[in-house]
TORDREN-467552 format. One record per residue (C-alpha): chain; residue in one letter; x, y, z. Coordinates in steps of 0.1 Angstrom, whole numbers. Each point is the difference from the previous one (the first is absolute). Layout:
N
{A, a, {X, Y, Z}}
...
***
This chain:
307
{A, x, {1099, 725, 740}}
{A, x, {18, 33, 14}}
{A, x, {24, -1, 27}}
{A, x, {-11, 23, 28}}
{A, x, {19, 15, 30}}
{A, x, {-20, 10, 32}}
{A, x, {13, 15, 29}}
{A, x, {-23, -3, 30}}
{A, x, {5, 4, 37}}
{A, x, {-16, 19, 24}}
{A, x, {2, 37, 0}}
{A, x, {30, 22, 9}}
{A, x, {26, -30, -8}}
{A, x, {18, 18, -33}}
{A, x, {-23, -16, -24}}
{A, x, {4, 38, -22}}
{A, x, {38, 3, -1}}
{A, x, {8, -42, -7}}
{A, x, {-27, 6, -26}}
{A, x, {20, 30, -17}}
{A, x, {26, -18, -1}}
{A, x, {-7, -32, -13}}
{A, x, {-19, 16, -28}}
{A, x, {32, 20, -11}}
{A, x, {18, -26, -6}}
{A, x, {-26, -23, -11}}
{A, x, {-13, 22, -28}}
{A, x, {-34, 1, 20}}
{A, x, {-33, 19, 3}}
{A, x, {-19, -1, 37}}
{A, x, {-35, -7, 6}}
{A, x, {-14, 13, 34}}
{A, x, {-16, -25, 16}}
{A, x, {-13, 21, 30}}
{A, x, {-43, 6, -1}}
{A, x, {8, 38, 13}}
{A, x, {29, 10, -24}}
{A, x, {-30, 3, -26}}
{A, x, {-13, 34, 14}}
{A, x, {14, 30, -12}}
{A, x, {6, 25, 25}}
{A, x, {6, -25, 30}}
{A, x, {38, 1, -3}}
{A, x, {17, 1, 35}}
{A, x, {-23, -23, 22}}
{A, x, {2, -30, -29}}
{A, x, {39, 1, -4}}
{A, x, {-7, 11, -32}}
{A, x, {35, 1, -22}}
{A, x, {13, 35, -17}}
{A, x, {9, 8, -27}}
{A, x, {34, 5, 8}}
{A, x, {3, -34, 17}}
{A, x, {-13, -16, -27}}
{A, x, {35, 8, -17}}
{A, x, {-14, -6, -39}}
{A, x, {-15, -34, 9}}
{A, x, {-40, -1, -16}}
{A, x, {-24, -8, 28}}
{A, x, {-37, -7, -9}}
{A, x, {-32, -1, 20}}
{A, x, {6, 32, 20}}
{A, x, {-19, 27, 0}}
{A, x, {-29, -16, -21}}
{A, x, {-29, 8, 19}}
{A, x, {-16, 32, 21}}
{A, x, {-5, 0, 34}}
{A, x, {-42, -8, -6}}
{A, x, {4, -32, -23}}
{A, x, {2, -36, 14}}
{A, x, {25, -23, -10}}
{A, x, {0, -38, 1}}
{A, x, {22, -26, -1}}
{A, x, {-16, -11, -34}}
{A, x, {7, 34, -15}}
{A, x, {36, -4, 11}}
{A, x, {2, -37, -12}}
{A, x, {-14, 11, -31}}
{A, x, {27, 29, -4}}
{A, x, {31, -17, 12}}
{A, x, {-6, -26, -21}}
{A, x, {-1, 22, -28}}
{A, x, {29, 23, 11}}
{A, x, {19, -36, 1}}
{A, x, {-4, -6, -34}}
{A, x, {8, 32, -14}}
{A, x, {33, 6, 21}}
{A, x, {9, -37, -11}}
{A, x, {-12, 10, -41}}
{A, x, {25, 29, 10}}
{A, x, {29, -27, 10}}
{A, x, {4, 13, 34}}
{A, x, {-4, -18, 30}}
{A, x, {-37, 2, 17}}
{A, x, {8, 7, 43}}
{A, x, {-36, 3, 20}}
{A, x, {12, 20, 33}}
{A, x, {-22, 3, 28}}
{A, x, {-14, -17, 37}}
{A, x, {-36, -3, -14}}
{A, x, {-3, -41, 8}}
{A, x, {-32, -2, -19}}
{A, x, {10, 21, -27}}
{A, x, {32, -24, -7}}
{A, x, {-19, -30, 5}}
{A, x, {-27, 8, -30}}
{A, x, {31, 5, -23}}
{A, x, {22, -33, 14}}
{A, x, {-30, -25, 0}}
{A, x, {-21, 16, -26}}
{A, x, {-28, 1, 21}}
{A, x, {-35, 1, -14}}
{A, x, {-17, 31, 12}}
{A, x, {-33, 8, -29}}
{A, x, {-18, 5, 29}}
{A, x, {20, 29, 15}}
{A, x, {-18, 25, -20}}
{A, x, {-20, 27, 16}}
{A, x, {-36, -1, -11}}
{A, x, {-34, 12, 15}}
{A, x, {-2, -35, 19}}
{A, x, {36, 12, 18}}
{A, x, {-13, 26, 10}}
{A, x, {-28, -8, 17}}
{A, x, {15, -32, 19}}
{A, x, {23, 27, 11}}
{A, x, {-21, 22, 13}}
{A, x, {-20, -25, 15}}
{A, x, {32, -14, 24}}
{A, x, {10, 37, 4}}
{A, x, {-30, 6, 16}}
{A, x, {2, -31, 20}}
{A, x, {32, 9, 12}}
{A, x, {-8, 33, 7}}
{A, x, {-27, -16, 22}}
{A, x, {14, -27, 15}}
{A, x, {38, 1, -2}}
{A, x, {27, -11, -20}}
{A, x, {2, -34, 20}}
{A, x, {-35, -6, -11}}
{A, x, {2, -1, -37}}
{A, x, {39, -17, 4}}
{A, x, {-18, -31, 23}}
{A, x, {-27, 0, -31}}
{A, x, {29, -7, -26}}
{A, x, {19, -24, 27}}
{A, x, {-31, -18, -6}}
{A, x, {-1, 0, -37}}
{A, x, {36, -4, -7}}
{A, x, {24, -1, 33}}
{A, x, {29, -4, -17}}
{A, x, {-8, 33, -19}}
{A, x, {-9, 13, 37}}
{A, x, {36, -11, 12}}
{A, x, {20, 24, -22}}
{A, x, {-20, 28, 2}}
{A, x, {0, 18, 31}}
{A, x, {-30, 10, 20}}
{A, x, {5, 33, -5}}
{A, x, {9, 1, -40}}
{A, x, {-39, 5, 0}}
{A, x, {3, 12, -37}}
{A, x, {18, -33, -6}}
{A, x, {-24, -17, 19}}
{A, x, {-31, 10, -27}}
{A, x, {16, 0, -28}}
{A, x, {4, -43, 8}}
{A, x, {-30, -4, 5}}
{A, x, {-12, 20, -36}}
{A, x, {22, -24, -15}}
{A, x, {-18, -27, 19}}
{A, x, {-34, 9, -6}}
{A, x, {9, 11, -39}}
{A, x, {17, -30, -11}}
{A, x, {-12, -29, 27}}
{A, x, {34, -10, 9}}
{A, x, {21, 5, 27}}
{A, x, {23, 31, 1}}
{A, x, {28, -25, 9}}
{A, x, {-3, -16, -29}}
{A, x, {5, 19, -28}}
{A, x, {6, -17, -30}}
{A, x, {38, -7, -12}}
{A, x, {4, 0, -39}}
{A, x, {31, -12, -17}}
{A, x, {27, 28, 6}}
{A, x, {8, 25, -29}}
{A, x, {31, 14, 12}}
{A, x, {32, -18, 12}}
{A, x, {6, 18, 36}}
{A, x, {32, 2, 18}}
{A, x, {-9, 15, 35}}
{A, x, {28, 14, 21}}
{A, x, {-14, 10, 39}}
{A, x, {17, 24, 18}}
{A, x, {-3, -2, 44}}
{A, x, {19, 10, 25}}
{A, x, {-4, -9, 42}}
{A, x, {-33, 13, 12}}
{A, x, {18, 22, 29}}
{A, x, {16, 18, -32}}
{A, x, {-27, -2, -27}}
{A, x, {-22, 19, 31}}
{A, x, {27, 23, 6}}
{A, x, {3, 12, -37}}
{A, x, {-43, 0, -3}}
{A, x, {0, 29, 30}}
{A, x, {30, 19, -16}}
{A, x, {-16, -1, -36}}
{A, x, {-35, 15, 15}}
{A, x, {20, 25, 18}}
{A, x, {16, 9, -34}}
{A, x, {-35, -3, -17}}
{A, x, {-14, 27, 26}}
{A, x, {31, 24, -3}}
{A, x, {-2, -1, -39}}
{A, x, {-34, 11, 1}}
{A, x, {-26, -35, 2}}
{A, x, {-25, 22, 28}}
{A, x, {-6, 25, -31}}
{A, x, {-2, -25, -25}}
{A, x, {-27, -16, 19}}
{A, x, {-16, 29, 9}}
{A, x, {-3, 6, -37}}
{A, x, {-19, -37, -5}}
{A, x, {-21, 7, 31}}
{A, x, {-14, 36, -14}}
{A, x, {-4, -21, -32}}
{A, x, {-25, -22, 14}}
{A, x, {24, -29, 10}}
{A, x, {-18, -16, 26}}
{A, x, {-23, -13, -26}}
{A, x, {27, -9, -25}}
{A, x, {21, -38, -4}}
{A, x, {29, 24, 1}}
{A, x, {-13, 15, 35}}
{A, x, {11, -35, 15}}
{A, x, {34, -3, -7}}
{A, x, {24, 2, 29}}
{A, x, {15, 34, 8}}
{A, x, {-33, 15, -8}}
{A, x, {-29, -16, 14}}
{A, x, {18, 3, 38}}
{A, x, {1, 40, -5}}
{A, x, {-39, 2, -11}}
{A, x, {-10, -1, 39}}
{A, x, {29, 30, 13}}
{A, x, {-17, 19, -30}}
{A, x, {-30, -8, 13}}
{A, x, {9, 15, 34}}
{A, x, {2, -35, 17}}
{A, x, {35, -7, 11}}
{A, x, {32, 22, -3}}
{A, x, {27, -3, -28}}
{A, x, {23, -21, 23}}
{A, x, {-26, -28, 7}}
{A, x, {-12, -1, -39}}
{A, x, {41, -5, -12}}
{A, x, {3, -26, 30}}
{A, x, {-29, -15, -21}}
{A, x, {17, 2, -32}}
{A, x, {29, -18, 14}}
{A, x, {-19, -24, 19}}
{A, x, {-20, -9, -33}}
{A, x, {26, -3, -23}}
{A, x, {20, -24, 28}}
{A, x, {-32, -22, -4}}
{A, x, {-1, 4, -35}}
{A, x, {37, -11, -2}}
{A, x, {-8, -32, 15}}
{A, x, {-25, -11, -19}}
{A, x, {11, 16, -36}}
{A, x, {32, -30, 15}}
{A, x, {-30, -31, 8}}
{A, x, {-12, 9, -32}}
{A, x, {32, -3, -21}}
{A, x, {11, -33, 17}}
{A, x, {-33, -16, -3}}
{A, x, {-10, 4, -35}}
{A, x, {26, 3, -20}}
{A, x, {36, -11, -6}}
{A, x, {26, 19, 10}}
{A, x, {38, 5, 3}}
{A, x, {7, 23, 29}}
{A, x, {29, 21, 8}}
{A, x, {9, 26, 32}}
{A, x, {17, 31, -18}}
{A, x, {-5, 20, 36}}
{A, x, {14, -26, 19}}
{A, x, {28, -3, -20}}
{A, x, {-5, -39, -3}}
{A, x, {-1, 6, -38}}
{A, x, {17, 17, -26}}
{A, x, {-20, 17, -34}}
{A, x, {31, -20, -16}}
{A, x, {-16, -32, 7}}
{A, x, {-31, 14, -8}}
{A, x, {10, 8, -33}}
{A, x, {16, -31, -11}}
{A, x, {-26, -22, 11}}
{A, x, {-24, 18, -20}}
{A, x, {28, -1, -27}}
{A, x, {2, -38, 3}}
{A, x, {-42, -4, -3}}
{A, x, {3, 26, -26}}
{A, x, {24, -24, -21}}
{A, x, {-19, -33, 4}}
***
């Protein structure tokens, strides 16, 4: 069984520079486990590393897909797993990096997802709640899957409509509950460190990244996906681009779609933090805070390493 280090925590908490660092002196390689690093071209609004940051240290799973192709959380099961192997064949330390909770949780409980391909019956069960939604609201098809699977219902938000259908695929596709997707023996021996800070702060640093995001250059970037036909696309509903769609539409100014952008990703902070301390097993740490030191970090991971 390989040893595995993830570093999870919700987003703007220096997940990035702990990872860096760790893997320099760990000898290791990074995975990204984030479901919008994948698209080439959407740089800025994802956080994406550079080059230069990533100081000589391999990173996988970046950059692997175009802006028009869907990807799931079985193709990145599938993929980790196999970047995990050949990093540990390598004798280098495997690190999966990212605030994806789903995405983490396929690769820490092995989680059985055959029925996570996309096939022709997808995509017409997804058409068919799209329309419904588009009909009758988001609340509509969310009170269907409360009734089907409510535990489901209770971690997905009312209006994660996109979320919302693809549960109830999985429900209609394999018969089970979404909640209950089926736990395998692990493959992988994780160690996960969590990075948080105080909510007052962690908000605090959300707003200033976005602010960064939009002076770096995010409204062109998503200009670019927009023009590109990103309304229609998985990649189109990623944070920091889906809230600019309506200003380019004409429907609200820039201010109100970046007071979006914050106000998403404050949500999105919050629940990337119930995800990671209900379903899996972590160590957490406060960097920002100060209540921590990457010293402490390191030998703990030293001392798992060692056993």
């Amino acid at each position: 069984m390989v040893k595995v280090v993830g570093i999870v925590g919700p987003t703007a908490v220096g997940k990035t520079a702990l990872s860096i660092q760790l893997a320099k002196q760990l000898n290791g390689e990074i995975i990204s486990g984030d479901s919008m690093q994948v698209y080439r071209g959407l740089d800025i609004g994802t956080a994406k590393i550079t080059p230069s940051e990533m100081a000589g240290v391999s990173h996988h799973l970046i950059n692997v897909r175009n802006v028009d192709e869907r990807f799931s959380v079985a193709d990145f099961q599938q993929l980790a797993n196999q970047e995990i192997q050949e990093i540990s064949c390598r004798h280098h330390l495997p690190m999966v990096v990212g605030g994806t909770g789903f995405y983490l949780q396929s690769l820490t409980q092995n989680l059985t997802l055959g029925a996570d391909h996309f096939d022709e019956q997808s995509a017409k069960i997804r058409q068919k709640w799209q329309q419904i939604a588009e009909q009758q609201g988001g609340q509509f098809v969310w009170n269907h899957l409360n009734k089907l699977d409510p535990v489901a219902a209770g971690q997905i938000p009312v209006a994660n409509v996109r979320r919302v259908i693809r549960a109830l695929e999985v429900i209609q596709k394999t018969g089970h509950p979404f909640s209950q997707q089926e736990q395998r023996p692990a493959l992988n021996d994780f160690y996960l460190i969590g990075l948080n800070t105080d909510r007052q702060k962690l908000y605090q640093r959300i707003n200033q990244r976005v602010d960064e995001m939009v002076t770096q250059g995010l409204v062109a970037e998503a200009r670019s996906l927009y023009q590109a036909g990103g309304k229609n696309y998985q990649s189109g509903k990623g944070i920091g681009y889906r809230e600019l769609f309506p200003y380019f539409d004409g429907e609200i100014s820039l201010a109100q779609a970046i007071d979006k952008i914050k106000l998403d990703s404050r949500h999105y902070a919050k629940r990337q933090l119930t995800w990671f301390r209900n379903k899996m097993t972590v160590h957490w740490f406060d960097l920002v805070g100060g209540q921590n030191t990457i010293t402490e970090i390191k030998q703990q991971v030293a001392e798992w390493l060692a056993h």
